[in-house]
C-alpha positions in Angstrom: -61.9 -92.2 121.4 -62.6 -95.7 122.8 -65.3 -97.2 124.1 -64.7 -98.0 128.2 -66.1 -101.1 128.5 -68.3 -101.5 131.7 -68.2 -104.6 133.7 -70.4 -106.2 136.6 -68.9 -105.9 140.1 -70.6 -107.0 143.2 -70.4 -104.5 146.0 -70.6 -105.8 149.7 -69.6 -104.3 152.6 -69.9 -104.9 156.9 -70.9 -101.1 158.1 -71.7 -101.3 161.7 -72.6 -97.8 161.9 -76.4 -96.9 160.4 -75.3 -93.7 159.4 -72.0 -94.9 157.7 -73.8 -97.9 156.2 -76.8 -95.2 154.8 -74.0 -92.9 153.0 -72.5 -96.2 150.9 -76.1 -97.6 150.1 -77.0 -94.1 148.9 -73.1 -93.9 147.3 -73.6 -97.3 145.6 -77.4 -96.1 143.6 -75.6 -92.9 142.5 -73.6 -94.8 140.9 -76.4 -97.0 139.4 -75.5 -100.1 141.1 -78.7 -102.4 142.3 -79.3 -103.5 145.9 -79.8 -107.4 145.4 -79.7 -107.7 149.6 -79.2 -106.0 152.7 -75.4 -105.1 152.0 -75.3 -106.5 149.0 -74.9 -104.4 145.3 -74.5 -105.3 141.9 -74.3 -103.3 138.5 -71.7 -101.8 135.2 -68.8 -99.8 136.2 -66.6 -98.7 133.6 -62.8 -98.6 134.8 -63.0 -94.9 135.4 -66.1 -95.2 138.0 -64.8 -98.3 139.7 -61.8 -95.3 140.7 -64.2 -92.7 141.2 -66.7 -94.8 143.6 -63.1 -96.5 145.6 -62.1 -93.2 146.3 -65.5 -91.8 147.4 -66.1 -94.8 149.7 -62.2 -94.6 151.1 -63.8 -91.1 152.1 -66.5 -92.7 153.7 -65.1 -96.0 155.6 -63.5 -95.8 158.4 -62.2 -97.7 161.7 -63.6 -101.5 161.2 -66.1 -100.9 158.5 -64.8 -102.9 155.7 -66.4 -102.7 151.8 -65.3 -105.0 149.0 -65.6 -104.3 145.0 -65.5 -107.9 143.3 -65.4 -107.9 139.8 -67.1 -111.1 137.4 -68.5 -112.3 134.4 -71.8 -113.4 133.1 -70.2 -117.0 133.0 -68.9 -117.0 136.8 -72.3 -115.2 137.6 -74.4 -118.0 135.8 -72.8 -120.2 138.5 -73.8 -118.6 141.9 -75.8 -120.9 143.8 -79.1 -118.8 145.4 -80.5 -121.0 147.7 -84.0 -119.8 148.3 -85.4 -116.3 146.7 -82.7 -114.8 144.4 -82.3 -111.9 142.3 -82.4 -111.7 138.0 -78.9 -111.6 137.0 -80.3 -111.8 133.2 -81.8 -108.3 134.5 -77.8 -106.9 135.2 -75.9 -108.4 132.4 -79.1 -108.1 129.6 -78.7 -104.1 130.7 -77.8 -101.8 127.2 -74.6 -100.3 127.4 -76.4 -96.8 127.1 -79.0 -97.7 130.0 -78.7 -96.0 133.4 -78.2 -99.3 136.1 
């Protein structure tokens, strides 16, 4: 058996409804992903939960509540520009595969 490999995706999403908007934060931890701001997330998916948590969230979303699942890479993530306080991304990418994000 193979090794999935996870991957970093960046998780943001325009929820106008608080109740909505509580459901995907609370979606997005269970599946160990970071809040980094407000409706922002980050963390390793392996290809199996980036399914999983798409088809929980289409469950979730609806009318003009929007949530996007952007994949990168350390090197395109070394070149965000974070003007004022940021977050570690050494913190996300220096994660062990075994560790629980």
């Amino acid at each position: 058996m193979s090794k999935d490999k996870r991957i970093v995706y960046y998780v943001a999403y325009d929820i106008t409804e608080d109740e909505t908007r509580g459901k995907v934060a609370l979606t997005l931890k269970k599946y160990g992903m970071d809040r980094i701001q407000k409706s922002l997330f980050c963390g390793r998916l392996n290809s199996q939960s980036v399914k999983d948590l798409a088809e929980e969230l289409t469950g979730t979303i609806k009318g003009k509540n929007s949530v996007y699942l952007i994949p990168t890479t350390k090197s395109l993530a070394d070149k965000i520009i974070i003007i004022g306080i940021g977050f570690d991304k050494d913190y996300i990418y220096d994660k062990k595969q075994g560790e629980v994000i």
